[in-house]
C-alpha positions, 0 to 999 in steps of 0.5 A: 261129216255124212251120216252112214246110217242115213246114207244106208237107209237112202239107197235101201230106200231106194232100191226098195221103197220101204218106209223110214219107219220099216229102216231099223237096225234089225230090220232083215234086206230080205224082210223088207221085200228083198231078192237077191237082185235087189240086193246085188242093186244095194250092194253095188250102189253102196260101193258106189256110194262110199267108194268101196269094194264088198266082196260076195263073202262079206256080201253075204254078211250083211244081212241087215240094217245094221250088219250093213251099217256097221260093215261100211262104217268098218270099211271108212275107218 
């Protein structure tokens, strides 16, 4: 079994080159040193990743770690 929040972390990490350590659940996207490119750039690798759609409405939704993490592990259940 994969482990999402890891998963999440990784393509954040990624796109954004932050340390593991800055990768808390409250941690803000936009904190992180996030635009709105970057994070179409998540959000697309994320549905990639897990083989999903997220919408512009629930993209506005996920405004953090968590929100994301919480959010995917919504959609694979």
């Amino acid at each position: 079994m994969i482990d999402i929040a890891e998963e999440v972390r990784e393509v954040v990490v990624f796109h954004l080159g932050p340390g593991k350590t800055a990768m808390t659940e409250d941690a803000r996207l936009t904190d992180l040193g996030a635009d709105s490119i970057d994070i179409y750039e998540v959000i697309m690798s994320l549905e990639e990743k897990f083989n999903i759609n997220i919408d512009d409405r629930d993209a506005q939704g996920l405004v953090t770690i968590g929100d994301t993490i919480a959010f995917i592990k919504s959609k694979l259940s």
